[in-house]
KOLZAKE-797257 format. One record per residue (C-alpha): x, y, z. Coordinates in nm, 2 decimals, m for minus. Example, Ala and Ser with C-alpha at 12.3 -4.5 7.8 and 13.67 -1.06 7.14 Angstrom:
# KOLZAKE-797257
      u      v      w
   1.23  m0.45   0.78
   1.37  m0.11   0.71
# end
This chain:
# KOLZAKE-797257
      u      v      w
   0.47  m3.58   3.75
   0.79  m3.48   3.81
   0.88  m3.12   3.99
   1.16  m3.04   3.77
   1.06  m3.12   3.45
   0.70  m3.16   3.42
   0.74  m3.53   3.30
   0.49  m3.86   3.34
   0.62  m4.08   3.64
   0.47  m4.42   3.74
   0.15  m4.27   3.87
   0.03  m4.27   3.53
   0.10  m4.65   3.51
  m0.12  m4.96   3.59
   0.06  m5.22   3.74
   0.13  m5.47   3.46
   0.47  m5.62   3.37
   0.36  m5.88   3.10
   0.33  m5.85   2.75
   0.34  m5.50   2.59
   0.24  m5.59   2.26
  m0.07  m5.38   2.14
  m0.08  m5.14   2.46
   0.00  m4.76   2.52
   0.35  m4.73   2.73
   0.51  m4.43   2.88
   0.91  m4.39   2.82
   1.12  m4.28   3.10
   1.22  m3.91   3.09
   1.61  m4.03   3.10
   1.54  m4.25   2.81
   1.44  m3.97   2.54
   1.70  m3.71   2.42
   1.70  m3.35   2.61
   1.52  m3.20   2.36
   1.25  m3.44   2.33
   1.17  m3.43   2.72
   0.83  m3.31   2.72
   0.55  m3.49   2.87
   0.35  m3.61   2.54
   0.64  m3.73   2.39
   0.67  m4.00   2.66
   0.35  m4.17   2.51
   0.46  m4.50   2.30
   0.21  m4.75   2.13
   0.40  m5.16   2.14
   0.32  m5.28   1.79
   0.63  m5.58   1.81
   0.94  m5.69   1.95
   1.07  m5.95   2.18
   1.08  m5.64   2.43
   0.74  m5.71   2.44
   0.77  m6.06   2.63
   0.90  m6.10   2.98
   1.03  m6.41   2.89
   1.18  m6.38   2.54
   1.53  m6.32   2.49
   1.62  m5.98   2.32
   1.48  m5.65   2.50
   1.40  m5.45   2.15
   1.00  m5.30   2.15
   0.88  m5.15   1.82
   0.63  m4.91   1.81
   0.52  m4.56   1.73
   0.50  m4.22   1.93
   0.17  m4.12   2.01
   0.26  m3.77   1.97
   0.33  m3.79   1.58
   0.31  m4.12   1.47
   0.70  m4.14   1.41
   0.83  m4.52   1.40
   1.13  m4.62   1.67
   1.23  m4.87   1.86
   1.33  m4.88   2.26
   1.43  m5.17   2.51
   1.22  m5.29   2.76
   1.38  m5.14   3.01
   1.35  m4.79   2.83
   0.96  m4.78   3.02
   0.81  m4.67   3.29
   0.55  m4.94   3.20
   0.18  m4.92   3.07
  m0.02  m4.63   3.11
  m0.32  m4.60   3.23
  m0.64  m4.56   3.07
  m0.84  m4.36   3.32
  m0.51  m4.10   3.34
  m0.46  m4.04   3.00
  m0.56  m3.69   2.83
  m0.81  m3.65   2.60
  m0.59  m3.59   2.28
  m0.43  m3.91   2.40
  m0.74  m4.14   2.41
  m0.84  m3.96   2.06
  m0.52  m4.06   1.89
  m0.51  m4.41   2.03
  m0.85  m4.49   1.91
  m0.79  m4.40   1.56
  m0.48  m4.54   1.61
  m0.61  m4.88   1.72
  m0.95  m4.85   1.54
  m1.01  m5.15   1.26
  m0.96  m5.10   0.91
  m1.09  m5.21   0.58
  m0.99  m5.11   0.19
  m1.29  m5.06   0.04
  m1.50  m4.93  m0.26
  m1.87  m4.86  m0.33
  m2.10  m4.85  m0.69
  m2.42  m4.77  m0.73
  m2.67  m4.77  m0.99
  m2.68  m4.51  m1.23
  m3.05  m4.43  m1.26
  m2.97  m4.28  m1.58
  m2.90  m4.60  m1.76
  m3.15  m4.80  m1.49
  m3.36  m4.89  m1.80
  m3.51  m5.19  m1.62
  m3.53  m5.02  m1.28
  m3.33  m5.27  m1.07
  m3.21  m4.97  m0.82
  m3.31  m5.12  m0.50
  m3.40  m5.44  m0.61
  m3.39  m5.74  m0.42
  m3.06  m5.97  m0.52
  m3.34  m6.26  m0.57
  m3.52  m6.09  m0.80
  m3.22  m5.95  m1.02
  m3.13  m6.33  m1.06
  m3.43  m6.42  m1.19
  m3.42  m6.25  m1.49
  m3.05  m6.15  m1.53
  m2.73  m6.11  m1.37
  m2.63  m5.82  m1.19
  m2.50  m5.59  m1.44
  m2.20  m5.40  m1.35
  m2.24  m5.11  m1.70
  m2.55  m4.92  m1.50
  m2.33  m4.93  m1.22
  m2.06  m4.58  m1.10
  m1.83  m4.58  m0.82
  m1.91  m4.35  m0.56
  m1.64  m4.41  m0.33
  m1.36  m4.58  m0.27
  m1.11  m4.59   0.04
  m0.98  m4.69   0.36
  m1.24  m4.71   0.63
  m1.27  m4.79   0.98
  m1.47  m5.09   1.01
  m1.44  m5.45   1.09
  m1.62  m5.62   0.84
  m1.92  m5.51   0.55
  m2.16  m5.49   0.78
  m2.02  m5.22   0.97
  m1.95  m5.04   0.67
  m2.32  m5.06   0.58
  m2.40  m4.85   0.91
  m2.11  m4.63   0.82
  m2.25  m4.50   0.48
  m2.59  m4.45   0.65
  m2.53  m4.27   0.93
  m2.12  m4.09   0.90
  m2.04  m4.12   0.51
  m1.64  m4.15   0.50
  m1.47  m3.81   0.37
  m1.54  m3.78  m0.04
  m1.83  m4.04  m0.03
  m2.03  m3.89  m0.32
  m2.37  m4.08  m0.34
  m2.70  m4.19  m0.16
  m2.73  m4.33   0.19
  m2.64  m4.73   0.15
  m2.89  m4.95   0.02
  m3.03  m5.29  m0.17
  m2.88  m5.31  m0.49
  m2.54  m5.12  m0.42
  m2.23  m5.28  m0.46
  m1.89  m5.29  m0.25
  m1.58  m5.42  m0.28
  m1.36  m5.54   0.03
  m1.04  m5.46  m0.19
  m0.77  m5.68   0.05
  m0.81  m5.93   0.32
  m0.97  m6.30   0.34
  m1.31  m6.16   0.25
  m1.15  m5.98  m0.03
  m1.45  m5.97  m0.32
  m1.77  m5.80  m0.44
  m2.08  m5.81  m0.26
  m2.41  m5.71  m0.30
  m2.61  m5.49  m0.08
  m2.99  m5.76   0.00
  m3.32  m5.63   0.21
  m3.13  m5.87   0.45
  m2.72  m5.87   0.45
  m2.50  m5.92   0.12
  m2.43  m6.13  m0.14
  m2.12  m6.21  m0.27
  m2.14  m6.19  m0.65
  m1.88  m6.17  m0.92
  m1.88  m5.80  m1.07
  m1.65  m5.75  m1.36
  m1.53  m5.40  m1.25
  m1.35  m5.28  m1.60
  m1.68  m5.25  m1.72
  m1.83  m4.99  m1.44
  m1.84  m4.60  m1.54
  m1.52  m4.46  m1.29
  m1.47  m4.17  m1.61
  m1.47  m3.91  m1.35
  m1.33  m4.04  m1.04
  m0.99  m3.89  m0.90
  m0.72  m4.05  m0.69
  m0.63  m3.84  m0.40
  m0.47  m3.83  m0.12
  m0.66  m3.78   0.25
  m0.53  m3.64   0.57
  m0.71  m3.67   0.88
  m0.62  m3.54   1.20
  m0.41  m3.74   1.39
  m0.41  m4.04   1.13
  m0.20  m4.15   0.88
  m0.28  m4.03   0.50
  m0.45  m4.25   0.31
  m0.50  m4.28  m0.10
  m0.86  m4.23  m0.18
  m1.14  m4.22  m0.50
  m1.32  m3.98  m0.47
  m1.57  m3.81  m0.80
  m1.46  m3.54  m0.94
  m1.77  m3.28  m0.88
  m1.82  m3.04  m0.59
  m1.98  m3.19  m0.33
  m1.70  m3.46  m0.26
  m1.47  m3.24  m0.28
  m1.67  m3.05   0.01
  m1.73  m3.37   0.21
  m1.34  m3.46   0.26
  m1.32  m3.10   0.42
  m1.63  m3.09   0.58
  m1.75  m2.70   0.41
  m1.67  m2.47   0.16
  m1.31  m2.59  m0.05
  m1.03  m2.34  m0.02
  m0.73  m2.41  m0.22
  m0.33  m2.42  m0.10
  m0.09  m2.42  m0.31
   0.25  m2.53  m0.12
   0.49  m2.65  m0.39
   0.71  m2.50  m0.69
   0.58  m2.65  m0.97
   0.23  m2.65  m0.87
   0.15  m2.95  m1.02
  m0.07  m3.05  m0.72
  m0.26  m2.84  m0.41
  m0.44  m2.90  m0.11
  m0.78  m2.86  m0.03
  m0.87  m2.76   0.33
  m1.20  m2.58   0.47
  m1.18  m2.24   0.42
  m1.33  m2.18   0.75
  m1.11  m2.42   0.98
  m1.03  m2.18   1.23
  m1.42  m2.05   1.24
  m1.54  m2.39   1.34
  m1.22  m2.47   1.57
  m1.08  m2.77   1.41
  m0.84  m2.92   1.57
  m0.45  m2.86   1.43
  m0.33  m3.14   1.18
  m0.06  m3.06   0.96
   0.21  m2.81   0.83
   0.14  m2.73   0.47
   0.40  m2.49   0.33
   0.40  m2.25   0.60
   0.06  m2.25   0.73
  m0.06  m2.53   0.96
  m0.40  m2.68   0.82
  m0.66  m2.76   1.13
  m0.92  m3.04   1.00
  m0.95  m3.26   0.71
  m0.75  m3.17   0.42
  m0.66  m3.34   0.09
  m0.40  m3.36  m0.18
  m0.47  m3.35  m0.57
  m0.35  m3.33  m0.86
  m0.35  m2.97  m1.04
  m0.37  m2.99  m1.44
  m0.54  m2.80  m1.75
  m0.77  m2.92  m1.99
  m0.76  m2.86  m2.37
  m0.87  m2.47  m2.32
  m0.59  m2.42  m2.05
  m0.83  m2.43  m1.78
  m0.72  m2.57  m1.47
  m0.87  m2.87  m1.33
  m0.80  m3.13  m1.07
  m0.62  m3.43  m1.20
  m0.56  m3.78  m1.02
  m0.27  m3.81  m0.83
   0.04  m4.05  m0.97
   0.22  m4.34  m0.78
   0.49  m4.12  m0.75
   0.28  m3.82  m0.60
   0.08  m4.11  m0.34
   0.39  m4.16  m0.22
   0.63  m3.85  m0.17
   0.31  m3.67  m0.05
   0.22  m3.99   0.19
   0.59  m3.95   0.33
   0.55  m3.58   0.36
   0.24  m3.57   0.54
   0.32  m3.89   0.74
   0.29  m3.74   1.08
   0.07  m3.50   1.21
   0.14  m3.25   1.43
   0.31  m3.31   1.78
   0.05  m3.24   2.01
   0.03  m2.85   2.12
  m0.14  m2.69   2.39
  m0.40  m2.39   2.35
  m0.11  m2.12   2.43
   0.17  m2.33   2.24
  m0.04  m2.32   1.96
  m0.12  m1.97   1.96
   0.25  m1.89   2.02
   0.31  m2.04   1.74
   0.08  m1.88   1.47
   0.11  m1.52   1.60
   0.52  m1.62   1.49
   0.41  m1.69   1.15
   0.16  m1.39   1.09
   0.48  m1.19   1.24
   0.65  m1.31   0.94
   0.40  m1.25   0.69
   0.25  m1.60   0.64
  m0.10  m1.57   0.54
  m0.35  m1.80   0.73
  m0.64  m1.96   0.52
# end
């Protein structure tokens, strides 16, 4: 590092001068602004750019900064080059492999044993066809939302072993439905003993009555829009415990729901909502009344998805153990309550 300031030099590099496209790069200390000269600010993922070839004319490399996800550009010669792996910290390698991790749009149903009058729940897809269609009206949506997986099967072993925040039903099995919302395998498929089926599955006609649209922040990713069913224990499962609410806005017309025991279990910082910084998994929904002016959570608009999406684009820059608690003991100094 360097003596004087404390910043990454090229013995955090590999030796590789070709393509930078897709790989983690570390900025040169004279290349940021003064105020911006700290070591984990030098951490840039390539996405694009000519910068990115050798041998293209043109030296401009888009990307992102490790440290908080903002979008820049730099020129080629802006780096010290490409860092490597076996060097890098441990909030590093966390944020590049969520960063870099695959992603799939997705939604799950399941049968609603309730109106399973012919007891198809867990039947096979061959035997289902044999007498009828599969019938999406004993079918409710238990999920729906961006996941990181690579295709349905991995999604399978996903809501079997680490259900996705919000998931609200049982383990995956034969005779559940998902849909792959975007991409070439875009469709509905059903869950066989033995891989899935692609069917067609008229989805107006599924119960989603009490689904919500919300809004999910994880740390170190970007939010993302979710369904999740309005009861309880999804609520609980975005957060991971017990839901405490925070209300960060004038109007109040929406709130966030973090763990109410986040610095208990040590979660790791995420975001600044209001004045308090959340640690762990936190969501956004909307706050409404019913009939008896109650108040209840209500789905989130377009609008909301995406001034809240904008707000909480970037997580927190990262912050050592004594920044960090420099930086809380400020705000109880000032009276800001901490959940």
């Amino acid at each position: 590092m360097n003596d004087e300031l404390k910043m990454l030099d090229r013995s955090k590099c590999i030796d590789d001068d070709n393509e930078y496209a897709g790989k983690l790069l570390i900025i040169k200390p004279s290349s940021l602004k003064a105020e911006y000269r700290q070591p984990y600010f030098q951490y840039f993922y390539a996405a694009s750019g000519f910068g990115c070839y050798p041998d293209k004319l043109g030296g401009k490399v888009f990307g992102k900064f490790l440290a908080d996800g903002e979008e820049c550009c730099f020129r080629r010669s802006d780096f010290i080059g490409v860092a490597d792996k076996e060097k890098l910290p441990q909030w590093v390698k966390t944020r590049l492999d969520q960063l870099t991790a695959p992603k799939m749009c997705i939604r799950v149903f399941q049968i609603d044993d309730c109106k399973d009058k012919d007891k198809r729940m867990f039947m096979s897809y061959e035997n289902v066809m044999k007498s009828a269609n599969v019938d999406p009206e004993i079918y409710r949506q238990v999920y729906g939302g961006l996941v990181n997986c690579s295709d349905i099967e991995s999604v399978f072993s996903l809501c079997n072993t680490e259900y996705p925040p919000g998931y609200c039903g049982h383990s995956m099995s034969v005779s559940d439905v998902v849909e792959i919302c975007d991409g070439s395998d875009k469709g509905f498929y059903y869950c066989d003993h033995i891989g899935f089926q692609k069917i067609d599955f008229d989805i107006s006609k599924v119960d989603c009555s009490d689904m919500l649209r919300v809004l999910i922040c994880e740390t170190g990713k970007e939010p993302y829009e979710a369904e999740i069913r309005d009861e309880l224990k999804a609520k609980q499962s975005v957060v991971g415990g017990l839901i405490e609410p925070v209300y960060f806005t004038r109007d109040d017309n929406v709130l966030v729901y973090c763990d109410e025991e986040f610095l208990l279990k040590g979660y790791e910082p995420n975001r600044k909502v209001g004045d308090t910084i959340i640690h762990g998994t936190f969501m956004v929904v909307g706050n409404g009344e019913n009939k008896y002016h109650e108040g209840i959570e209500i789905s989130l608009t377009d609008e909301q998805i995406e001034r809240y999406s904008e707000m909480f684009r970037y997580p927190l820059i990262y912050m050592t153990k004594e920044e960090l608690a420099e930086n809380q003991a400020e705000e109880l100094d000032e009276g800001i309550s901490q959940i």
